[in-house]
C-alpha positions in Angstrom: -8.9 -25.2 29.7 -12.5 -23.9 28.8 -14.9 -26.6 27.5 -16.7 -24.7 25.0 -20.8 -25.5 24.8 -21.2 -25.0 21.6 -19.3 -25.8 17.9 -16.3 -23.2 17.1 -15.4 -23.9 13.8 -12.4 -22.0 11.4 -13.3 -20.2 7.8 -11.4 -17.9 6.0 -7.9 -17.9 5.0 -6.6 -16.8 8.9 -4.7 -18.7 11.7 -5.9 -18.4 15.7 -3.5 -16.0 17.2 -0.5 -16.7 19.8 -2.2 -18.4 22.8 -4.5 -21.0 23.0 -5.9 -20.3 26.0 -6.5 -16.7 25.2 -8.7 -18.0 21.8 -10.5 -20.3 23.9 -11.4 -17.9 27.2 -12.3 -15.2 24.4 -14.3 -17.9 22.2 -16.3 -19.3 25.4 -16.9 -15.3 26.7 -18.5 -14.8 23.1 -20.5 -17.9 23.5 -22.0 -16.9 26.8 -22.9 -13.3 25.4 -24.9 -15.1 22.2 -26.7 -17.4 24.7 -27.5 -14.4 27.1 -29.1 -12.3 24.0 -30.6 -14.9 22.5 -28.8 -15.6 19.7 -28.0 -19.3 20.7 -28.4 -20.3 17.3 -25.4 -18.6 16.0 -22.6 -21.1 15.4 -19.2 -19.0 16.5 -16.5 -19.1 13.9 -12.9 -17.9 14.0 -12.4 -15.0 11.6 -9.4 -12.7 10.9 -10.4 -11.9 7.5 -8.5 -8.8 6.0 -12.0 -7.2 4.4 -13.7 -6.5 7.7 -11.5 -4.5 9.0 -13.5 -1.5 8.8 -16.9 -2.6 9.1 -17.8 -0.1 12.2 -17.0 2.5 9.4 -19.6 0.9 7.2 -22.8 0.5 9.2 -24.5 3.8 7.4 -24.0 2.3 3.9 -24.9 -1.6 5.2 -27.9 -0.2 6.6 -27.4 -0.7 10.0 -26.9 2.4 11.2 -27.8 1.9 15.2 -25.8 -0.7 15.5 -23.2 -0.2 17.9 -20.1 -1.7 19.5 -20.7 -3.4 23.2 -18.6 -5.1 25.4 -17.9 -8.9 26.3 -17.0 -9.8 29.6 -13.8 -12.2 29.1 -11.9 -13.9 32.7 -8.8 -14.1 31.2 -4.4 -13.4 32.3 -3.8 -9.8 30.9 -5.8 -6.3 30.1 -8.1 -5.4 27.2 -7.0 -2.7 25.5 -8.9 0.2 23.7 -7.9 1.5 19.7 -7.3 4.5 18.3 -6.8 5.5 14.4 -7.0 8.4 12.3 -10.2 8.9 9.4 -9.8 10.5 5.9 -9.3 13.3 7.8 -6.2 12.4 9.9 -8.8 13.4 12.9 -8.2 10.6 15.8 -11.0 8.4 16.1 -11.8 5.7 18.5 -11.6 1.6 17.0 -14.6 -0.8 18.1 -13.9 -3.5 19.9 -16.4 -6.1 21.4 -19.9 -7.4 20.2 -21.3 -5.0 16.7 -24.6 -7.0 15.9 -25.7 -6.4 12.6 -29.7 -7.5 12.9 -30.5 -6.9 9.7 -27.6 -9.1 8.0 -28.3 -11.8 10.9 -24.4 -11.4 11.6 -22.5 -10.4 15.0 -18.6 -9.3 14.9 -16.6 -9.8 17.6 -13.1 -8.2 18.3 -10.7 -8.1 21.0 -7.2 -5.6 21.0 -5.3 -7.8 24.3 -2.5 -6.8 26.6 -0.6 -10.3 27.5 0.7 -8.2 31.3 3.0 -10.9 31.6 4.6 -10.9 28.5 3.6 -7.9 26.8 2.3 -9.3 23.6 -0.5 -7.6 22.1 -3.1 -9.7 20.1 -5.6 -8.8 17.7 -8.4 -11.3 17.6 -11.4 -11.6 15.8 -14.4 -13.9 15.6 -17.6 -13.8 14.0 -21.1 -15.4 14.9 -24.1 -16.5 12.7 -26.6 -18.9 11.5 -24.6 -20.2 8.8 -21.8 -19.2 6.8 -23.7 -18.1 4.3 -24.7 -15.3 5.6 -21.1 -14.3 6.5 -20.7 -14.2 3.0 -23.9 -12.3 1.8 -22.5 -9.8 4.7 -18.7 -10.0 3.3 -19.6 -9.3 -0.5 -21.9 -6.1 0.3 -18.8 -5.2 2.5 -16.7 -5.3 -0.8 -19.0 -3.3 -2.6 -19.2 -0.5 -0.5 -15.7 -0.7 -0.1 -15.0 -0.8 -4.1 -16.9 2.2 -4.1 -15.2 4.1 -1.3 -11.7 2.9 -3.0 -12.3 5.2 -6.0 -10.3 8.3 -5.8 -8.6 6.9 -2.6 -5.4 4.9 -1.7 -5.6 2.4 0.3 -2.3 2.0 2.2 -1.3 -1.2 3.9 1.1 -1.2 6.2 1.9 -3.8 8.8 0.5 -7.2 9.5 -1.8 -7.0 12.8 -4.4 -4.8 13.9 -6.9 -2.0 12.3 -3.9 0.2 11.9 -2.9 -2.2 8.7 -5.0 -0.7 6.5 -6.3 2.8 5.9 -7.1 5.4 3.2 -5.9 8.6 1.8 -7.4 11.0 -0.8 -5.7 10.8 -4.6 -5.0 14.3 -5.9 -6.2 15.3 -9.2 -3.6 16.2 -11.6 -3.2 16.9 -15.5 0.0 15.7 -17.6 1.7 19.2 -16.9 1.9 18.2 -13.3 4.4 15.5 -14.2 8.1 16.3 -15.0 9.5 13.4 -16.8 11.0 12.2 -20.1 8.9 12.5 -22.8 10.1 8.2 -23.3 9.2 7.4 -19.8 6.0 9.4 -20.2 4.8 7.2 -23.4 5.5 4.2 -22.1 3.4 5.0 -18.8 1.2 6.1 -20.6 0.6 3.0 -23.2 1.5 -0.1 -20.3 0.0 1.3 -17.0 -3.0 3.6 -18.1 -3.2 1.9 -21.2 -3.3 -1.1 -20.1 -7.6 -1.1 -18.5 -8.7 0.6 -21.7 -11.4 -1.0 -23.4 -9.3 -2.0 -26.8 -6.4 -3.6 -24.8 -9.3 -5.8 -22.3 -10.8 -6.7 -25.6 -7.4 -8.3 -27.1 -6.3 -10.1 -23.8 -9.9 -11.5 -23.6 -10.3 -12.7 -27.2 -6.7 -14.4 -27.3 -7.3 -15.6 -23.9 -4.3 -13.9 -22.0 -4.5 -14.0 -18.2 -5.1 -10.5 -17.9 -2.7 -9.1 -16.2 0.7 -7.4 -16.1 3.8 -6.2 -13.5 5.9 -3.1 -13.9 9.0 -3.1 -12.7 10.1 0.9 -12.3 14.0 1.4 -11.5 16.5 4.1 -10.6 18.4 6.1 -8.1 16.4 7.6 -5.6 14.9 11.3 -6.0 14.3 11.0 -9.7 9.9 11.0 -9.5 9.4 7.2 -9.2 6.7 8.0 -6.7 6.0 11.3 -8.2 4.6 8.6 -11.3 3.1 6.6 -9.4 1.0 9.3 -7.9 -0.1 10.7 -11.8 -1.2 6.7 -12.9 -3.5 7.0 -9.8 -5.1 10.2 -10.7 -5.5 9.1 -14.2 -7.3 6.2 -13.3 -9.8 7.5 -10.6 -12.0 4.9 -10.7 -9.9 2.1 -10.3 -9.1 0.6 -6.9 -5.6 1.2 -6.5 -3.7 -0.6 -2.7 0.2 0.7 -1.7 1.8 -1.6 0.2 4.2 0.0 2.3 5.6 -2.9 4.8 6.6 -2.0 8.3 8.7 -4.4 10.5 5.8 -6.7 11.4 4.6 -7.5 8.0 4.8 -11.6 6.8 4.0 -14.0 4.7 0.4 -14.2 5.8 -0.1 -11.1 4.9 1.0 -10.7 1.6 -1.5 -13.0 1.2 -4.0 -11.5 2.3 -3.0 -8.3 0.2 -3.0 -10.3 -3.1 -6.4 -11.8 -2.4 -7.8 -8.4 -1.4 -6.1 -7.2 -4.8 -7.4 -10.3 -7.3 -10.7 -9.9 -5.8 -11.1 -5.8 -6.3 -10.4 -6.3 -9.7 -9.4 -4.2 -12.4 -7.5 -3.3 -9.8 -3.7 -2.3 -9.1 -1.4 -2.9 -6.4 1.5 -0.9 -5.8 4.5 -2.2 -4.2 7.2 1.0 -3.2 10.5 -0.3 -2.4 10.4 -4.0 -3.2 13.9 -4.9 -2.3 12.7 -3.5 1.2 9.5 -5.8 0.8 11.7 -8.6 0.1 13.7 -8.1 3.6 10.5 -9.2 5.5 9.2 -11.4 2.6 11.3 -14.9 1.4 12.0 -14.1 -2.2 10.5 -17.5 -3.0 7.4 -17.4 -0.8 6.8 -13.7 -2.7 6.6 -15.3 -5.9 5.0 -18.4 -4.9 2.1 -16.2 -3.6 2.5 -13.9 -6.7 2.2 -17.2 -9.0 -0.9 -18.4 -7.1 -3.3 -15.6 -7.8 -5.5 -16.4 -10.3 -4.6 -16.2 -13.4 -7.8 -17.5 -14.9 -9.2 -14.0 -14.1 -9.6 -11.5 -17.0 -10.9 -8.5 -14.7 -7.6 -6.9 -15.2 -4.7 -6.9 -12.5 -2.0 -4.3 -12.6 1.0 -4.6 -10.4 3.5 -1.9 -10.4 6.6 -2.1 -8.1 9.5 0.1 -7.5 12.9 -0.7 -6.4 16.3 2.1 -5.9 18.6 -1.0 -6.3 17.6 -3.4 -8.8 21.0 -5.1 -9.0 20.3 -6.1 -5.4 16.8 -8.3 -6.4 17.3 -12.1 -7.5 16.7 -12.8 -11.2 13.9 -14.9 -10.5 11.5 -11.7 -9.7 11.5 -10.6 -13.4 11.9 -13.7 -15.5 8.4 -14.9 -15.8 5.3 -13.3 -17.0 3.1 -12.2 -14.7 5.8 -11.2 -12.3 7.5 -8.1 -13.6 7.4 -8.4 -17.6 7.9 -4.5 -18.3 10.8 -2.6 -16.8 11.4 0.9 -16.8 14.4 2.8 -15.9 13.6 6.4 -14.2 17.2 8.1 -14.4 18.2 11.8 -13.2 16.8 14.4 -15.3 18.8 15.7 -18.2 19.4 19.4 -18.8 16.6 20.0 -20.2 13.8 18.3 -17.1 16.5 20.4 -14.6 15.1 23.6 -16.7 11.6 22.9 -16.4 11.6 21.7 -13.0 13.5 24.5 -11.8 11.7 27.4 -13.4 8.7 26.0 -11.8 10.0 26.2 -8.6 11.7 29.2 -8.9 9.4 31.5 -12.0 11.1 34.5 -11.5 14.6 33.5 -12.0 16.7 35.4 -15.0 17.9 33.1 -18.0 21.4 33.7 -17.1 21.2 32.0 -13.4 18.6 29.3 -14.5 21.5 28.4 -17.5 24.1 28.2 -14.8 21.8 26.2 -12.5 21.3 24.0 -14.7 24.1 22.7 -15.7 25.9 22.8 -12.5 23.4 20.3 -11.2 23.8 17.9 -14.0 23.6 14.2 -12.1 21.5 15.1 -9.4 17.8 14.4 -8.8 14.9 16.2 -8.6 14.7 15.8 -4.7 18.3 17.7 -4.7 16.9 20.1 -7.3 14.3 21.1 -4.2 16.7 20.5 -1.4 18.7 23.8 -3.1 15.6 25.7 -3.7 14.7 25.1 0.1 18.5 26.0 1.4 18.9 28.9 -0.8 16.0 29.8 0.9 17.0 29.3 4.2 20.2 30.8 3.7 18.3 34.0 2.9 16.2 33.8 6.2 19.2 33.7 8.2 20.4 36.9 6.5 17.3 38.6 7.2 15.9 38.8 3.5 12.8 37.9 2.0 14.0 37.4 -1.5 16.5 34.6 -2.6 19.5 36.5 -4.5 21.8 34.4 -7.0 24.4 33.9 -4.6 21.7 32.5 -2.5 21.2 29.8 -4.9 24.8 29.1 -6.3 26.2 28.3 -2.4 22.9 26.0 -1.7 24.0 24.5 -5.2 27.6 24.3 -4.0 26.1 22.8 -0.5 24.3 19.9 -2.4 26.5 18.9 -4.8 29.1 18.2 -2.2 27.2 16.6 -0.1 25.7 14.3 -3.2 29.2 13.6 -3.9 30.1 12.8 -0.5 27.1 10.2 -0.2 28.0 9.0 -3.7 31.6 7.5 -2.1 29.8 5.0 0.2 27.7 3.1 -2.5 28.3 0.6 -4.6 29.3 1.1 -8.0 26.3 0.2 -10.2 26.3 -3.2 -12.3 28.4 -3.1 -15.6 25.1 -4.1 -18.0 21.5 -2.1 -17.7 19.1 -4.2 -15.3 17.3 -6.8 -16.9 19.2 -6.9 -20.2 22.3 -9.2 -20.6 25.9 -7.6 -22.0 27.4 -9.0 -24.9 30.3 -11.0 -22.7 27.7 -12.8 -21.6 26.3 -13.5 -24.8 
């Protein structure tokens, strides 16, 4: 083993990656690079903190626009590897890795993406070098402001739990109430507990009765039926709020649901979307989720909104919705009745005759609205293969005939949904 020559200490809220050895070859080669550009001084600290992630993106805004990624010289078993990611744009661009000295912030960040060749393991690490911790913390909250500011009118998607590729951003569409196809129940209730919810008047209340100010909404229902089509409308409503969708891969933990919640609490107002939370749940111990969920702070009255959608709610353990805090509104997203099948369909379809709209209609009664678009996009298809460049009736009654079998096909090989509505207890109960 290395000796190192100078302190290493640990700050943040991370853990020193698989490998000893590896964190203390890497840890000495960073060493030796401070010492040969005179920055001796700097005290070398271990660092995988979440918020940095993108700092090479932020050098403009920070001011330090000529700084510029170099490499460190590490002896060490395996290969270093280069990054790739994708911008705003979804244009490839490549990831720094190795020394990005920030002069003017008195900061330097080091990163590493290794190859283990003898096992194959690939290893993120980070460390990050400086007089004191202090100014890792002037450097971390202008990082988080620039970063608040970005987050308006973006997403910001969370993925997996190593690596730049965690976290990146995508553009949130503008769109008006007309854009949204729901029931006009569903639409209030949105409307009053999500966007509702960071007005002025409702802050006001939470703050004077001193109410942790916060709230979870739990949104339910077969898949297809515009649970994501919602979500989508709260976050163009709300353009200036920071808004994170977690969407867990394979390789997402405990650790990082962590990290996500602190990066959440300390945005706000802010919301956190959660799609799929049974799936969540499958990588995530139902009791470490809510033991992290219960330790943000609930002392905070900057507003937290946490939204979550599940397709099987009978499959989620009673403990996620029986405390405040958690999940304390639910709302059920069903099929679209006869009337939503109208609307959606004559928007799809504006030139289609009373009499085949009527019969659409109601021979899709129980399906979604991702089935109502399946049959626009077959009856379609069916009129490509026939050479024609206009859908006829026929067109669209055997794509109707097509889905609906095939919808009650799939329907044989789930379960049958619970006897009482989610979250409510039936009367045999009592």
């Amino acid at each position: 083993m290395l000796n190192l020559s100078k302190e290493v200490a640990s700050v943040g809220h991370a853990f020193f990656p698989r490998g000893v050895l590896l964190a203390e070859q890497l840890s000495a080669a960073l060493r030796a690079y401070l010492d040969q550009n005179e920055l001796e001084h700097y005290v070398a600290y271990h660092w995988d903190d979440f918020e940095l992630q993108e700092i090479g993106d932020m050098l403009e805004e920070l001011g330090e626009k000529g700084a510029e990624w170099r490499s460190i010289p590490a002896v060490t078993a395996g290969e270093p590897m280069a990054g790739i990611s994708t911008d705003d744009e979804n244009k490839l661009k490549q990831i720094g890795f190795g020394a990005l000295h920030l002069p003017r912030r008195d900061v330097l960040v080091a990163r590493w993406l290794w190859l283990d060749t003898k096992y194959y393991n690939e290893t993120h690490f980070w460390m990050i070098a400086a007089p004191s911790v202090a100014h890792i913390e002037r450097l971390r909250a202008d990082v988080l402001a620039i970063r608040r500011q970005k987050a308006k009118a973006q997403w910001q998607i969370v993925r997996g739990a190593e690596g730049p590729a965690c976290y990146e951003h995508s553009p949130r569409d503008a769109a008006s109430s007309d854009d949204l196809v729901i029931d006009a129940g569903i639409y209030e209730r949105i409307e009053n507990d999500a966007i509702g919810f960071f007005s002025d008047p409702v802050a006001r209340l939470y703050r004077s009765l001193k109410v942790p100010y916060r709230r979870g909404i739990l949104m339910y229902g077969p898949p297809g039926n515009g649970k994501t089509s919602i979500i989508r409308w709260i976050g163009a409503q709300l353009p200036s709020l920071p808004m994170m969708l977690l969407r867990p891969n394979q390789n997402f933990d405990t650790d990082m649901l962590e990290a996500v919640l602190t990066h959440w609490r300390e945005q706000a107002p802010a919301a956190l979307i959660i799609e799929d939370l049974d799936w969540l749940l499958q990588r995530v111990n139902v009791s470490n989720f809510l033991n992290a969920l219960d330790g943000v702070e609930s002392n905070r009255n900057d507003g937290l909104l946490l939204i979550a959608t599940t397709n099987h709610p009978e499959k989620l353990d009673p403990a996620v919705n029986n405390r405040p805090g958690r999940f304390d509104v639910m709302i059920e997203v069903p099929p679209p009745n006869d009337e939503l099948r109208r609307r959606y369909l004559i928007r799809k379809l504006p030139a289609l005759e009373a009499a085949m709209l009527d019969e659409l209609a109601r021979g899709t009664d129980g399906l979604s609205f991702c089935h109502l678009i399946e049959i626009v996009r077959l009856s379609g298809m069916i009129a490509i293969s026939k050479g024609r460049e206009d859908r006829t009736d026929d067109d669209l009654r055997r794509a109707m005939q097509l889905v609906a079998h095939a919808h009650t096909a799939a329907e044989k090989n789930f379960a049958p949904p619970p006897d009482s509505p989610f979250g409510l207890r039936s009367k045999k109960q009592g």
